[in-house]
C-alpha positions in Angstrom: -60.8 -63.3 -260.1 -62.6 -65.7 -258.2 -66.0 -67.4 -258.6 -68.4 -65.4 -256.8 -66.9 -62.1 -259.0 -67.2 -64.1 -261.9 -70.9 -64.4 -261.4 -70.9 -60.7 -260.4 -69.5 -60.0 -263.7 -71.9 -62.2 -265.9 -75.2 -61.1 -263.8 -74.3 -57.2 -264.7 -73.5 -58.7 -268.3 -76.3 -60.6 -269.0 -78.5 -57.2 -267.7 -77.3 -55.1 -269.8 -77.4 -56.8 -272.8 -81.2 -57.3 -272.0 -82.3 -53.2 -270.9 -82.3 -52.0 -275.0 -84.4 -55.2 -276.6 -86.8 -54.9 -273.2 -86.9 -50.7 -274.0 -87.7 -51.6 -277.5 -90.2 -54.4 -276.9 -92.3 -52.0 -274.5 -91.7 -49.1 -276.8 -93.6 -51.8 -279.6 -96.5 -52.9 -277.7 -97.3 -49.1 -276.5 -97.6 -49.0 -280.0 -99.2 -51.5 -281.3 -102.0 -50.9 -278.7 -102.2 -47.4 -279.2 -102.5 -47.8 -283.1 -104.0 -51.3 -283.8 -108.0 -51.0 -284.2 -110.2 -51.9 -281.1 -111.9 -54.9 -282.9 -108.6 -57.0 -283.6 -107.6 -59.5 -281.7 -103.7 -59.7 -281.2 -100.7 -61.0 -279.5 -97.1 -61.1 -279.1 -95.8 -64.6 -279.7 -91.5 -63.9 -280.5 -89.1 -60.9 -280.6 -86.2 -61.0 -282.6 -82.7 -60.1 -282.4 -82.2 -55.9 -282.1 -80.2 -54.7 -284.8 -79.2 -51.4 -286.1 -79.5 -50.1 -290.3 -78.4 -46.9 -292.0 -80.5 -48.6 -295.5 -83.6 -47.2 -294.7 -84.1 -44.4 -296.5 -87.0 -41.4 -295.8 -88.7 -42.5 -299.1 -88.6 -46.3 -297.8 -90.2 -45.2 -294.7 -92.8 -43.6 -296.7 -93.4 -46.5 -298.6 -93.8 -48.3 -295.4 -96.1 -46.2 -293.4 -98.2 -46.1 -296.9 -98.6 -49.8 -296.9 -99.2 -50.3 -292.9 -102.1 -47.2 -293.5 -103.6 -50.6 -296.2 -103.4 -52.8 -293.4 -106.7 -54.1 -292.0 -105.5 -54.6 -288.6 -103.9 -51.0 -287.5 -106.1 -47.7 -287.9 -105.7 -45.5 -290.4 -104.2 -42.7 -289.0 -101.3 -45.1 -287.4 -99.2 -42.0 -284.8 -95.5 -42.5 -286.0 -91.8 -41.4 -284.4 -89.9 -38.5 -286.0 -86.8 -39.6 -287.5 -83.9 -37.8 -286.4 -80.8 -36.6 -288.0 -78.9 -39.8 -287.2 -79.7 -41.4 -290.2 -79.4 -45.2 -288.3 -82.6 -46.7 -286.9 -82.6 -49.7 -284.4 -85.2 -52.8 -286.0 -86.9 -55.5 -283.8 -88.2 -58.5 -285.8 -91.9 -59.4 -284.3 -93.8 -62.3 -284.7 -97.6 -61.9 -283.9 -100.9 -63.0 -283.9 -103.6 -60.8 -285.5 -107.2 -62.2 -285.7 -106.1 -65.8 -285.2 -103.5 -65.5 -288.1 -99.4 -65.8 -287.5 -97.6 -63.1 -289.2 -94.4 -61.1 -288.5 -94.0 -57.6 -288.7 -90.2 -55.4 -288.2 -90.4 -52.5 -286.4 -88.2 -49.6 -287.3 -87.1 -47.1 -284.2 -85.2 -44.4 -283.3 -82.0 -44.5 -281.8 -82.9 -43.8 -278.1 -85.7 -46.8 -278.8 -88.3 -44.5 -277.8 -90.7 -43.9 -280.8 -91.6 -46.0 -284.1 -90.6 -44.7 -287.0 -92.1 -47.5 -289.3 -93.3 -50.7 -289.9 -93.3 -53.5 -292.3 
């Protein structure tokens, strides 16, 4: 193999590692600006490493959502994703400002990265 296919070959690599975490990143800030209230002031400042867990379980998630509902910075009525029957969701680490404060939040999604399923 010679050098210029070698950089061939890490170019496609190094794309293709990056097309899920950039899906789920975009998939997170849809979110985040569809669901956080109008008056707080927010950014993104980090995203994590994308993993994959089959640990959260449907009364977790409900435990979640409950306590993201008590959260001062999203609306009430936050407009989850649908779990699926694949029990393993796809997480994304997030570290934020909300209203001048540094927090971070994981996101919980679905498989195909499309929709949020919860939030911590």
């Amino acid at each position: 193999m010679n050098y210029r296919h070698l950089l061939i070959f890490i170019g496609l690599l190094t794309l293709a590692s990056c097309g899920p975490k950039q899906e789920a990143k975009k998939t997170i800030k849809d979110f985040v600006d569809q669901n956080v209230k109008t008056e707080t002031d927010y950014s993104f400042s980090d995203f994590g490493k994308l993993d994959s867990t089959r640990y959260v379980t449907d009364s977790l998630i409900t435990v979640m959502r409950q306590n993201a509902n008590r959260n001062a910075a999203f609306n009430g009525a936050i407009g989850y994703g649908k779990r699926t029957a694949d029990k393993q969701l796809k997480y994304l680490p997030v570290k934020m400002s909300v209203n001048g404060s540094d927090t971070t939040f994981t996101f919980y999604l679905t498989n195909d990265l499309q929709q949020v399923v919860s939030f911590k």
